[in-house]
VEXTITI-400253 format. One line per field, with one value per residue (C-alpha): x, y, z; residue number from 1; residue in three letters. Coordinates in steps of 0.02 Angstrom, whole numbers. Example, Ala and Ser with C-alpha at 12.3 -4.5 7.8 and 13.67 -1.06 7.14 Angstrom:
% residues 2
x	[615:684] .
y	[-225:-53] .
z	[390:357] .
i	[1:2] .
aa	[ALA:SER] .
This chain:
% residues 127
x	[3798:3754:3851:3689:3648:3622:3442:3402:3411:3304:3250:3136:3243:3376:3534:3711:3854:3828:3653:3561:3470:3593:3751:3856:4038:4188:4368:4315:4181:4326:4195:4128:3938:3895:3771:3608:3517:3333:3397:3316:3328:3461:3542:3531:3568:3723:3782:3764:3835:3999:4003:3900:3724:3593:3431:3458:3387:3534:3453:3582:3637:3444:3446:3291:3370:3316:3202:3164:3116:3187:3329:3486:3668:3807:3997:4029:4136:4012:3885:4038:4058:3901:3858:4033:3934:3797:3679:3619:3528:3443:3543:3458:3581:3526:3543:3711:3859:3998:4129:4079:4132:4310:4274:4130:4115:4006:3935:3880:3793:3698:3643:3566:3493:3280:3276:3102:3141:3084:2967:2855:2725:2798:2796:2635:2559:2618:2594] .
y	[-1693:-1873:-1879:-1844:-1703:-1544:-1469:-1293:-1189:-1043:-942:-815:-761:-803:-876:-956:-882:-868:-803:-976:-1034:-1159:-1194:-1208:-1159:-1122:-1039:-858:-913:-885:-886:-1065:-1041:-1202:-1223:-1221:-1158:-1124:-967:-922:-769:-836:-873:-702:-597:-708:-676:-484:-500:-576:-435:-556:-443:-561:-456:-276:-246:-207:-132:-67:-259:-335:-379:-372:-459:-646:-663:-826:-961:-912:-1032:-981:-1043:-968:-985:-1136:-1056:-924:-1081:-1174:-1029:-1027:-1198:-1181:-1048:-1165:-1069:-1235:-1187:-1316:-1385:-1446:-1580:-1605:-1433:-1423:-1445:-1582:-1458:-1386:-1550:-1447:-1343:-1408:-1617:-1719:-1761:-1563:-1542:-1722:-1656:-1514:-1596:-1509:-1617:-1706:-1911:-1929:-2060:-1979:-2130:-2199:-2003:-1974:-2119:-2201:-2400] .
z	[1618:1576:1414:1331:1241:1328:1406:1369:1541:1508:1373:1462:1540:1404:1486:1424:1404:1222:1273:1151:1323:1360:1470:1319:1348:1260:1278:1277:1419:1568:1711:1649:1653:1640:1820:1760:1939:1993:2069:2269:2347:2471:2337:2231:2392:2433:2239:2266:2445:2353:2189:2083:2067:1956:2028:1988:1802:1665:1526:1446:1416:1418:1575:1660:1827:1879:2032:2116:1999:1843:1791:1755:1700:1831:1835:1924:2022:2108:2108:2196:2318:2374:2424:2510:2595:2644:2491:2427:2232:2157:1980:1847:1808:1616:1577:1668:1564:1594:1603:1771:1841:1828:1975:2045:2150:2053:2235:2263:2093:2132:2292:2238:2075:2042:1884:1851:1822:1637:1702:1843:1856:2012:2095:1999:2024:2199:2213] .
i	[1:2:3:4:5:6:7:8:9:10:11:12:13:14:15:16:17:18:19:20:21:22:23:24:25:26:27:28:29:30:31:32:33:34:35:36:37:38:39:40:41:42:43:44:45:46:47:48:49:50:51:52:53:54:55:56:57:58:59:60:61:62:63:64:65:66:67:68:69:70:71:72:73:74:75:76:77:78:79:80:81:82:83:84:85:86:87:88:89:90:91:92:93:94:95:96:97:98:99:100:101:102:103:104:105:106:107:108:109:110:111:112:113:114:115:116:117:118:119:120:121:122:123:124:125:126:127] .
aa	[UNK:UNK:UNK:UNK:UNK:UNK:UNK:UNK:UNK:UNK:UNK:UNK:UNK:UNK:UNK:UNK:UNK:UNK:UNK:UNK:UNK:UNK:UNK:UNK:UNK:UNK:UNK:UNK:UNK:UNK:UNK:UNK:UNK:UNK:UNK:UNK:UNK:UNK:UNK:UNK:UNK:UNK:UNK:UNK:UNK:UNK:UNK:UNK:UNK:UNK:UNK:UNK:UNK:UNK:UNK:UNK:UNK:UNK:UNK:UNK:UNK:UNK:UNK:UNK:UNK:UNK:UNK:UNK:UNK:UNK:UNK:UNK:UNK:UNK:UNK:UNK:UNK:UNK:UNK:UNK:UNK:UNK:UNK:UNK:UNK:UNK:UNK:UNK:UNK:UNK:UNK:UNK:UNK:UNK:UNK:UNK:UNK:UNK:UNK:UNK:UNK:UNK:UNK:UNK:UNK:UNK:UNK:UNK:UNK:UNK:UNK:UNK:UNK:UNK:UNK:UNK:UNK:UNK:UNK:UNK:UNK:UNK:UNK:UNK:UNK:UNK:UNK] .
C-alpha cells in the first residue's frame, strides 16, 4: 500500500486470491481481492445479506468459513460496498495491495486502517 513490499494477510485461515496468504492480484483475479480486513460479524452478515457468504463452511473448496477476527483479503468492491453501507472493517493497510486504490478512496482505507505502528514505544510506553 506504501510502495513497500506487501504483508502477508492470513495464512490460517489461508487468504489471497491465489490462496499464498497475501492480497496479491493479477488479471484472472476480476473481483480484485486486494482488502486485507479483520473481518466483524457486522461485517460477515452484511456480506451474506448482499450474496457474498464468508461464514458458512465450504468444504468442498477448504473452506472452513471466517468468523470474527480472522483476517481476510476481499474484493474491494464488496469491501467498498460495505463501508458505503456504513459496515466500517478494519484494513490492514500493509497487507492491502495498491491496486485497490482503483475502486476504493485512499481516505476510506486510511480510516479504517488496524495496522500496529512498527514502533509501539510511544503507545507502549506513554511519556
Amino acid at each position: 500500500m506504501y510502495g513497500e513490499p506487501l504483508e502477508v494477510c492470513s495464512v490460517e485461515p489461508l487468504t489471497g486470491f491465489y490462496r499464498d496468504g497475501y492480497c496479491n492480484t493479477g488479471p484472472d483475479d476480476v473481483g480484485s481481492h486486494t482488502v486485507c480486513t479483520v473481518v466483524t460479524s457486522e461485517f460477515l452478515e452484511h456480506q451474506k445479506s448482499v450474496g457474498n457468504d464468508l461464514s458458512t463452511p465450504r468444504p468442498e473448496f477448504g473452506f472452513a468459513g471466517l468468523n470474527p477476527g480472522d483476517r481476510w483479503g476481499v474484493c474491494a468492491g464488496r469491501w467498498l460496498q460495505a463501508y458505503a453501507d456504513g459496515i466500517k472493517a478494519p484494513v490492514v493497510m500493509k497487507a492491502t495491495n495498491q491496486a485497490a486504490l482503483a475502486t476504493v478512496p485512499m481516505d476510506a482505507l486510511a480510516e479504517c486502517a488496524a495496522d500496529v505502528p512498527d514502533d509501539i514505544g510511544g503507545i507502549a510506553d506513554p511519556a
